[in-house]
C-alpha positions in Angstrom: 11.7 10.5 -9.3 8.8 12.8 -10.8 6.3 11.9 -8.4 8.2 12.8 -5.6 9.2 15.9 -7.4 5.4 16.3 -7.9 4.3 15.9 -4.7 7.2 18.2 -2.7 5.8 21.0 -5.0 2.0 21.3 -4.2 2.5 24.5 -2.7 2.4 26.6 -6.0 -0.9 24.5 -6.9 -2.5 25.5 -3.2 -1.8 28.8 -3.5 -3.9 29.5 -6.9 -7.1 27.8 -5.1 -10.0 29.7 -5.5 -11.9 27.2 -3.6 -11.2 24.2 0.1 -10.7 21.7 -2.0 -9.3 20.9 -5.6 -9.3 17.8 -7.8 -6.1 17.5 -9.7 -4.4 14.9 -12.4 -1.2 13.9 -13.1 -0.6 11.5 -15.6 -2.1 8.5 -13.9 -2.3 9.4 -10.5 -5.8 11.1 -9.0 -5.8 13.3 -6.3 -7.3 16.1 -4.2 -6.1 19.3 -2.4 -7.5 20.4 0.8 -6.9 23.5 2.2 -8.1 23.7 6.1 -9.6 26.8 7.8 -10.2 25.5 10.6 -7.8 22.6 12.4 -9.3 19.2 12.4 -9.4 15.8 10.9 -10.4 14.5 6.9 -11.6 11.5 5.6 -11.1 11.1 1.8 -12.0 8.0 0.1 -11.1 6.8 -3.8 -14.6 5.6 -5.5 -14.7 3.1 -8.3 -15.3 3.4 -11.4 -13.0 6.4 -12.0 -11.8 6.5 -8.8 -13.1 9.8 -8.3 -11.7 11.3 -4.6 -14.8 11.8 -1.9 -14.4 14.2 1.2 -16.4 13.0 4.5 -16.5 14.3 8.0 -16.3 10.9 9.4 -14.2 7.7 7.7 -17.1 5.4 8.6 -19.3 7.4 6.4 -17.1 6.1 3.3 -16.5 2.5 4.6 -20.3 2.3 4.2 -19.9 2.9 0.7 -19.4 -0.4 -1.6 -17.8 1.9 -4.0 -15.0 3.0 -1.8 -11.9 0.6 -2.6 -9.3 3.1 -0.8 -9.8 5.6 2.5 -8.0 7.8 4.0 -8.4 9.0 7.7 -5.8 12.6 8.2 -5.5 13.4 11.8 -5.8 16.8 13.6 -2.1 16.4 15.0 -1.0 15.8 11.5 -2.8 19.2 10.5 -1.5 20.8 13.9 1.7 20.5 12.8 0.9 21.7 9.2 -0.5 24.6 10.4 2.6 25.9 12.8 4.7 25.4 8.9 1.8 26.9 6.5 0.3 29.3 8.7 -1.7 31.3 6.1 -2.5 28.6 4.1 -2.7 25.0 5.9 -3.1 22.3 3.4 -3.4 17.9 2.5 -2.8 16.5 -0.8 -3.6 13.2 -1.2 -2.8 11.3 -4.0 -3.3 7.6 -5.6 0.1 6.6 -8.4 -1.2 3.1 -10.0 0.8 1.3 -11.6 4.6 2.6 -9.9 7.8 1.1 -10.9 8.3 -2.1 -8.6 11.3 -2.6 -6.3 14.2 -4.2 -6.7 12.9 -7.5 -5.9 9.2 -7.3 -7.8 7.0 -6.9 -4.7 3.7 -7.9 -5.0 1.9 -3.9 -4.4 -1.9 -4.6 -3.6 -4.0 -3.5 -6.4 -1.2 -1.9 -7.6 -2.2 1.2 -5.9 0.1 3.7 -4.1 -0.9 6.3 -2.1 0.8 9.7 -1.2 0.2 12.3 1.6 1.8 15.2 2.3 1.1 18.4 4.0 3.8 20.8 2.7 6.4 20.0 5.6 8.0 16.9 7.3 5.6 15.1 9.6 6.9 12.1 11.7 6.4 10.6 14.6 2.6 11.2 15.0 0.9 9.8 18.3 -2.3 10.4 16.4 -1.7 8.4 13.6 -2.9 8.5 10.0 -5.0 5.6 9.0 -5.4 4.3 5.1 -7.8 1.6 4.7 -7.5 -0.8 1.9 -9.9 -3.4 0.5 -8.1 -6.6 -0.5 -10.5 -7.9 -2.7 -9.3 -11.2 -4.7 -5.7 -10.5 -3.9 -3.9 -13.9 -2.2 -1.0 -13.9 0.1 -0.4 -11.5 3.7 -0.6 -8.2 3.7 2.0 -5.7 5.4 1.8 -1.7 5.4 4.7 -0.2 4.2 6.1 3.2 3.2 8.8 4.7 0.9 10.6 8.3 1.8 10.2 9.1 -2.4 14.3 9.1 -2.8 16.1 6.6 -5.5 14.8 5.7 -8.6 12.9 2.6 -7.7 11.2 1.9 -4.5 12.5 1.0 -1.1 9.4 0.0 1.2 10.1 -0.5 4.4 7.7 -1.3 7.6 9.0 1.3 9.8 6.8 3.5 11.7 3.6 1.6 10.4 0.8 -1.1 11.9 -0.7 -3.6 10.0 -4.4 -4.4 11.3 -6.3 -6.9 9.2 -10.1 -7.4 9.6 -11.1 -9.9 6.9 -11.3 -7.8 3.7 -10.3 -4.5 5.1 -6.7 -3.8 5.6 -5.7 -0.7 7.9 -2.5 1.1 8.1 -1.8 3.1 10.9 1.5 5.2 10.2 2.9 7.6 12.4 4.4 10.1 9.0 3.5 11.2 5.6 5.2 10.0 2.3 4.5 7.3 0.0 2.4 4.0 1.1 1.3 0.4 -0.1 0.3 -2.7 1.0 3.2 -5.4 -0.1 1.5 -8.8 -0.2 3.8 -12.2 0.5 3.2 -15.7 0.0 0.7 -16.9 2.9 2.3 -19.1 5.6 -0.8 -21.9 5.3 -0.1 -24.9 7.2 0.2 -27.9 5.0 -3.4 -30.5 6.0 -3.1 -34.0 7.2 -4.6 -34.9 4.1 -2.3 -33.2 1.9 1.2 -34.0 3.9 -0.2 -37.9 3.5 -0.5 -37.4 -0.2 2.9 -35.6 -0.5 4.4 -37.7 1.7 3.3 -40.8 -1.0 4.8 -38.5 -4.0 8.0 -38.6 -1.9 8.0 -42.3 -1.5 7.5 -43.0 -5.0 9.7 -40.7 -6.3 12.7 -42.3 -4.3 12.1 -45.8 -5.6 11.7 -44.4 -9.3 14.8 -42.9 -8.5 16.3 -46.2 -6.9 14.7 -48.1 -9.8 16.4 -46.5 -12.7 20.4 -46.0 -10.8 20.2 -49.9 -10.4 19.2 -50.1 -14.2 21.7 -47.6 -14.7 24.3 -49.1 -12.8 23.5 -52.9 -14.4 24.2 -51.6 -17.5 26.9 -50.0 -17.0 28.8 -53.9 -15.6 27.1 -55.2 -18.3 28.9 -53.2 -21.0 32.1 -53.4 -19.6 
């Protein structure tokens, strides 16, 4: 798929940095390179309009911001491990696809944002985990962090090796490995009110004796024309 292809091949881009950090485009997608002298944890966040990517020492310097829809929290473990693999030049790219090909079975992608992380090497099973933080806005149904490894043409998300943690609008996934992420949104399980079962309950009643109604006159006419 080319934005897997795109992100597995950030090293070329890193390497021609003049600068710590670098704004780059592709096609739809936003992003930012970071390239770490010294080992510790980012905070990026998308800004609206444009979504434009901000760098912060501290995430709750960007969840202040009412123009932040989307941040991103990198931890020192996942740069630790970057490191030992890119020695001389230690990097994040972070980057936001809108508008992806859905899955198989049309999930429901928050916003219709996906996010992508990867630090030129595999990183799994962090115990200092990543955290993304999502505002769900308008959006109805229940949330659940998921993640795609980039391979086949459509996506495959799956909620391995990520934690869901909702806190009325905010959203927070906690995922112990880099690749592609999303928040997949399902039908709410609302309880159906008193009020409402009563009423249905009604509908149900009166739809059987319709139903009733009409075989006898169906059934009457039936000996009749015989």
């Amino acid at each position: 798929m080319p934005c897997f292809e795109f992100i597995k091949n950030l090293k070329p881009l890193v390497s021609e940095m003049k600068e710590s950090t670098a704004s780059v485009s592709a096609g739809t997608s936003q992003g930012v390179l970071v390239k770490m002298n010294e080992i510790s944890e980012v905070s990026l966040g998308y800004t609206l309009p444009n979504y434009t990517v901000l760098i912060a020492d501290d995430v709750n310097d960007l969840s202040n911001l009412r123009s932040v829809v989307t941040s991103i929290l990198l931890s020192k473990e996942a740069f630790d491990i970057a490191y030992k693999y890119n020695a001389n030049a230690p990097f994040a790219g972070v980057f936001r696809f809108h508008n992806m090909q859905k899955d198989e079975v049309n999930s429901t992608v928050l916003h219709n944002d996906v996010i992508a992380i990867d630090m030129g090497t595999t990183i799994n099973n962090l115990t200092d985990q990543i955290t993304i933080y999502f505002h769900k806005g308008t959006e109805k149904g229940k949330p659940s962090c998921r993640s795609w490894n980039g391979e086949g043409q459509l996506p495959n998300w799956t909620d391995n090796g990520c934690d869901t943690l909702v806190n009325g609008d905010s959203i927070a996934c906690r995922c112990s490995h880099l690749t592609f992420f999303a928040v997949i949104m399902s039908p709410s399980d609302q309880p159906i009110s008193a009020e409402d079962l009563k009423s249905l309950t009604y509908i149900t009643y009166i739809g059987c004796g319709l139903s009733v109604f009409f075989l006898g006159i169906a059934f009457f006419m039936h000996f009749l024309t015989r």
